[in-house]
C-alpha angles and dihedrals in degrees: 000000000000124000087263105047093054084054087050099053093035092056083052090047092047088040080051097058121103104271114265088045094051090048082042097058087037095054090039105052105017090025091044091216118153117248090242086057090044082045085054089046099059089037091240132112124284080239103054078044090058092042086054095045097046087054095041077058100048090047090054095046091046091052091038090050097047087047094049089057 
């Protein structure tokens, strides 16, 4: 698989994701938020942001993973 085409098939895996994971992973790494003002945002804690985020990630390895086999 080419570079673009990772980037291609990672941005489907992140548009794929329920919802508020999905808007978390867009403000934190194209919107460059931090993951305490997405927090604010949502009206929820840094640290439920961080717990969302850190599943949001685990969902994207598992499916990149089963796709690079």
């Amino acid at each position: 698989m080419s570079d673009g085409d990772e980037r291609a098939y990672l941005r489907a895996l992140v548009d794929a994701l329920p919802d508020r994971e999905r808007r978390l992973m867009l403000a934190h790494y194209y919107g460059r938020t931090s993951l305490r003002r997405i927090g604010n945002a949502f009206s929820i804690s840094g640290q439920r942001a961080s717990q969302l985020h850190l599943a949001a990630i685990a969902r994207l390895r598992k499916a990149f993973d089963v796709a690079s086999r």
